[in-house]
N, C-alpha and C positions, 0 to 999 in steps of 0.2 A: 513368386515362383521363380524358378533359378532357371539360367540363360539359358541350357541344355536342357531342362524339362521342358523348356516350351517349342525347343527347336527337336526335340522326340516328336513329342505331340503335334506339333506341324506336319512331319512325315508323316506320323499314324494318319494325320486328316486326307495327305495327298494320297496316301493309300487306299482307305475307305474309300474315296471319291470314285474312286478305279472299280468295285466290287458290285455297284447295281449294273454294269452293261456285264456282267458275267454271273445275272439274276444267285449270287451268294449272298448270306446275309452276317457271315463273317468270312476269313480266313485265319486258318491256321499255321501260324508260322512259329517252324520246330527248326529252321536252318542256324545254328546258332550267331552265322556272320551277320544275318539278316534282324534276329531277337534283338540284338546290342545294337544296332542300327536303329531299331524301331524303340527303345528303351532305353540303353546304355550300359546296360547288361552282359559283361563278359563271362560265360559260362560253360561248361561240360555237359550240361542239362537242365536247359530253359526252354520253355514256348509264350507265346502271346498270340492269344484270341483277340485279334481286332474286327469291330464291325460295322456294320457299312455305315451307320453313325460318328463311327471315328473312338466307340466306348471301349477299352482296352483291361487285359484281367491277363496276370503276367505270372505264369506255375514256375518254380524251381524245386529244388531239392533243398534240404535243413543245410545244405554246407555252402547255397547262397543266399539260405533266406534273407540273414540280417543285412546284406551287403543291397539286396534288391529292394528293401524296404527304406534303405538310407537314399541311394539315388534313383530310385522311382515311385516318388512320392506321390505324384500328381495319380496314379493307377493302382488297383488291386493287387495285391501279390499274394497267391494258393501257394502253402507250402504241401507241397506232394512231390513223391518220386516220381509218380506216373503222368508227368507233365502235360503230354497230349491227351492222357484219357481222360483228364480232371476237368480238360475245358471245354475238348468235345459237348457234352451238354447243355453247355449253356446259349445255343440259338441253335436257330431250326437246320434252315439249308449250310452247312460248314464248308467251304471248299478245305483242303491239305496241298503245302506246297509238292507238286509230283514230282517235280524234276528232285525232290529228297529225301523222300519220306520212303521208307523201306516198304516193300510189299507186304511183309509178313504185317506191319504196323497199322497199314490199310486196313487188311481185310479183319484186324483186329480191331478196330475201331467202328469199323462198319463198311460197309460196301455203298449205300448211301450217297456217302461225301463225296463232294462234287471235287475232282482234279482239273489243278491249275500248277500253270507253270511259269515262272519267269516274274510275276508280279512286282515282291517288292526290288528286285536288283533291276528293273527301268524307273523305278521311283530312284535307289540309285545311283543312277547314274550320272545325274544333274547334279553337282556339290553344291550346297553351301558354302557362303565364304568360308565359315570356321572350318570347314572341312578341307578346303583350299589352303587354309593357312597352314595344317598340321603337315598335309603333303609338302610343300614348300616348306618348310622345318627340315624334315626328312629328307628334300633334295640337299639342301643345305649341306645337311650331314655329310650326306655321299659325296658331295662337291671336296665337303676340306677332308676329309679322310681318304681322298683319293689324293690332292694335293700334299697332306704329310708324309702317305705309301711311297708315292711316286718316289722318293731319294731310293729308294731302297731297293727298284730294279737296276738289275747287275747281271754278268752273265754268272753262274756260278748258284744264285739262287734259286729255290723250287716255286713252282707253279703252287703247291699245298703251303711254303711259308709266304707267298704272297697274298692268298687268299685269309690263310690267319690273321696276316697284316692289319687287310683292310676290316676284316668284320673287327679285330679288338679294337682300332683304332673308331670304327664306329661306335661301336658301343662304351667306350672312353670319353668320345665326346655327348652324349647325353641319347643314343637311342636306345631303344629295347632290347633289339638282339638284327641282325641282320633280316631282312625281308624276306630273302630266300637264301637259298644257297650260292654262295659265290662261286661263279667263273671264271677261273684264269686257265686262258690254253693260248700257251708257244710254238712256235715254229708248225711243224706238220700239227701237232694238235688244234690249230687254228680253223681247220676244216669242219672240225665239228662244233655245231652253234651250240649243243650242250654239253660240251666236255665238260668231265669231273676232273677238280684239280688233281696233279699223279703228282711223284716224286722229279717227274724230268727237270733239271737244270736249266733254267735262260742262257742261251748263248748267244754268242753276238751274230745279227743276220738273225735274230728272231722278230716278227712280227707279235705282241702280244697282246691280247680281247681280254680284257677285264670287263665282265657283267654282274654287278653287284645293287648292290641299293639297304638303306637304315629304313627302320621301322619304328615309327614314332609314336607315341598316342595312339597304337591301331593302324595309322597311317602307312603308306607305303611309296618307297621311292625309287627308280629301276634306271641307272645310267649302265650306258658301254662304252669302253671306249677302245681304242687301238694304239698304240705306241710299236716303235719300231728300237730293238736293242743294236747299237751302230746304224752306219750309214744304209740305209736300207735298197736292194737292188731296183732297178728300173723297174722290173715288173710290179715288184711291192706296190711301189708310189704311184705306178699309174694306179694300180687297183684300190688307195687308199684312195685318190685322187676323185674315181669314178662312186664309191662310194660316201664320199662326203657328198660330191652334185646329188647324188640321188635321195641321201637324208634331208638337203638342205629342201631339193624339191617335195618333197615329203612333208617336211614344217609345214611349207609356205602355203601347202595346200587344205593344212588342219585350219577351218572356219565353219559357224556354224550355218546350216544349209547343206553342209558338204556330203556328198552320200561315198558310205564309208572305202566300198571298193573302188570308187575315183581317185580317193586319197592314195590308196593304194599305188593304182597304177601310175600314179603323176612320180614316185618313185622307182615303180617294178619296171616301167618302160623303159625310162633312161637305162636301166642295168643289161633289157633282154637287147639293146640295139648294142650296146659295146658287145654284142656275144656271149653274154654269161647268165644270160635269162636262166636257163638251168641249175645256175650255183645258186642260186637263191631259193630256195625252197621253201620260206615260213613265211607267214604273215608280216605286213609292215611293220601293226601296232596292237596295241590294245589298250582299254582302260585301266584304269588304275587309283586306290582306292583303299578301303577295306581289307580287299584281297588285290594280290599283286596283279592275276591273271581277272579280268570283269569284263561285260560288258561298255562300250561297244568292241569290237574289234575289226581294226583294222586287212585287210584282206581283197582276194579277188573275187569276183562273184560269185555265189553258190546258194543255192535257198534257203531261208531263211524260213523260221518257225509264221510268220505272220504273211509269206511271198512276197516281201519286199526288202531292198534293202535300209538297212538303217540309216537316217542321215544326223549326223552331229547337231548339237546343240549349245545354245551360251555354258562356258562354266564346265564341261567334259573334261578332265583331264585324260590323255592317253600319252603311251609313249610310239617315238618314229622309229625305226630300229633297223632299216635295211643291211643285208650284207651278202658278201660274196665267198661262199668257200670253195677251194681247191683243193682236192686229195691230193695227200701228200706233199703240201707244198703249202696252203697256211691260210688263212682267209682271214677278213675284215670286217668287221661291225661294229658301227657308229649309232648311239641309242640315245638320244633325250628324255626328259619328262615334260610336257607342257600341258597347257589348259588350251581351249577354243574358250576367244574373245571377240565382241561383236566388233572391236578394232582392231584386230588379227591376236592370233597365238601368242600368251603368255608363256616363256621359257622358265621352265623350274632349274634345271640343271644346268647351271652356268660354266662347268670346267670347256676351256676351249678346244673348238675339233679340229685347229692344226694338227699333221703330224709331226709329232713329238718324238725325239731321236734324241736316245738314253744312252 
C-alpha cells in the first residue's frame, strides 16, 4: 500500500474514533478541502461516507472517476453525479457536515441526519510530518521569492507590479499559484491590513506590508513583512520597532499547552500599553494548512462552539502576525509561519525582521 494511502486511512481511523461519542454510525463528508484530506482527492464534486469502523466508499462524478480509482485504491469509489445522495444509504444513523452542506441538500436528503459540525478540520489540525514538510516547502518558496522581489523596490514602482513580482517569481520557482492574493500597501495605504494592490507609486518615506505566501502540494504558506523606502521617520521605526517586540512576543509564546487567546495577548498587550491597542484590530494568528485561513485561531477571548477555549498542540502550525495601523499615515505588519514543538516553535519563514531600508 503506498505511503499516502496509508496516512488517508490513518486520518479516516482518527475520525471514525471521534463518531461513537456523537452516537453516528457514519459521516458525511461533502467539504471538498476536507474529501482530499480524508482521501487525496482533489475535486469540484466528491463525498466520502466514513464509518464509525473506519470503512470508507468515496462518490465522484465520470470527470474524476479514473483519477479517484488510481489514487484511492485502498476504498470504494461510486461513480454518480449525485454524490451525497448515492451514499446516504448505506448506514443507518448519517450525520452531514452542517457547518457546509446547504439546507436545500438537507432537507433533500432527509431531515433524519443527524448535524455535525467541525469534525474532520480538529482531526486537522494536528499535521503530520509529511504535511509539515509541504508547508515548509512553501515557506520556502515565499522566503526566496521575496528575497529575489526585494531589488526591485524603488520609488517610482507600483504597489500592482510588486504584487505581480512576487506571485510570478513564486510560481517560477516551483509553486502552484500564490495562496491567496497578495498584498502590497504603501505609504497611507499601510493602514489597511487588507488593501488591494492599486496603481499608487512607492515613494521614498513609504513604509511597505507585503503579505503574500506560495501554495505547494495543497499546501499553504502566509509571510508579511514591512520594509521602509529611504530612511524612514522617527515615528516609522518606533512603530516598526514596537511591532516586532510584540510578534517576537507572540512566537515565543506559541507551545503546546498554550491556550489560544493567551498567545494572543502575550502580543496584543505589549501593543495596547505603547497606546495603540485600538490600531490593532485582527486577530494574532491562525492556522494553517490546506486552506490558508483553519482552525486554530489565534485571538482574544470569545465563545467558542464547545465553551472553551482552544489550547495548541504538538505539530499545529499557525501564523503570528501582529500589527499596528494608522489612518493616513501607514501601518506595520510583521507575520511568520511556524509550527508548536514540544521544544518550542519551529520557524517556517526564515526571511529576517530587521527593518529593512530600500
Amino acid at each position: 500500500m503506498q505511503v499516502m494511502t496509508v496516512i488517508h486511512a490513518q486520518r479516516r481511523e482518527r475520525l471514525a474514533a471521534m463518531l461513537s461519542a456523537h452516537e453516528a454510525d457514519a459521516l458525511l463528508v461533502t467539504r471538498p478541502v476536507n474529501v482530499r484530506y480524508l482521501t487525496g482527492l482533489a475535486s469540484s464534486n466528491a463525498a466520502v461516507l466514513v464509518t464509525a469502523d473506519a470503512v470508507a466508499t468515496l462518490a465522484t462524478d465520470s470527470r474524476y472517476a479514473e483519477t479517484a480509482r488510481r489514487i484511492c485504491s485502498d476504498i470504494e469509489v461510486v461513480e454518480e453525479r449525485d454524490v451525497a445522495g448515492s451514499l446516504v444509504p448505506l448506514a443507518d444513523r448519517v450525520a452531514v457536515e452542517a457547518h457546509h452542506m446547504p439546507v436545500a441538500d438537507y432537507f433533500r436528503l432527509g431531515e433524519d441526519l443527524l448535524r455535525l459540525s467541525g469534525l474532520v478540520e480538529s482531526v486537522r489540525r494536528v499535521k503530520d510530518e509529511g504535511e509539515i514538510d509541504l508547508i515548509r516547502t512553501a515557506c520556502a518558496l515565499t522566503d526566496q521569492a521575496f528575497a529575489d522581489v526585494l531589488p526591485r523596490l524603488r520609488p517610482g514602482v507600483t504597489e500592482k507590479e510588486i504584487a505581480r513580482a512576487l506571485e510570478t517569481r513564486m510560481i517560477e520557482l516551483g509553486a502552484e499559484k500564490p495562496a491567496f492574493d497578495s498584498i502590497v500597501a504603501s505609504g497611507p495605504n499601510g493602514s489597511i491590513p487588507h488593501h488591494s494592490p492599486s496603481d499608487r507609486p512607492l515613494e521614498r518615506g513609504d513604509l511597505v506590508t507585503m503579505d503574500f505566501g506560495a501554495l505547494y502540494a495543497g499546501y499553504h504558506a502566509d509571510m508579511t513583512r514591512t520594509v521602509a523606502i529611504g530612511e524612514p521617520a522617527a515615528w516609522q521605526r518606533e512603530l516598526y520597532d514596537l511591532v516586532r517586540a510584540a510578534q517576537r512576543a507572540g512566537r515565543h509564546a506559541v507551545r503546546p499547552g498554550a491556550v489560544t487567546h493567551e498567545v494572543d495577548a502575550a502580543a496584543r498587550d505589549l501593543i495596547a500599553e505603547a497606546g495603540y491597542g485600538e490600531r490593532f484590530g485582527h486577530g494574532l494568528g491562525h492556522g494553517v494548512g490546506l486552506e490558508i485561513h483553519e482552525v486554530p485561531f489565534l485571538s482574544p477571548p470569545k465563545p467558542e462552539p464547545d465553551g472553551e477555549h482552544a489550547r495548541l498542540e504538538d505539530r499545529v502550525p499557525v501564523t503570528v502576525e501582529p500589527g499596528v495601523y494608522l489612518p493616513g499615515r501607514g501601518g506595520v505588519r510583521i507575520e511568520d509561519t511556524l509550527v508548536t514543538r514540544d521544544d518550542g516553535p519551529e520557524l517556517l519563514t526564515r526571511t529576517t525582521k530587521e527593518l529593512l531600508v530600500l
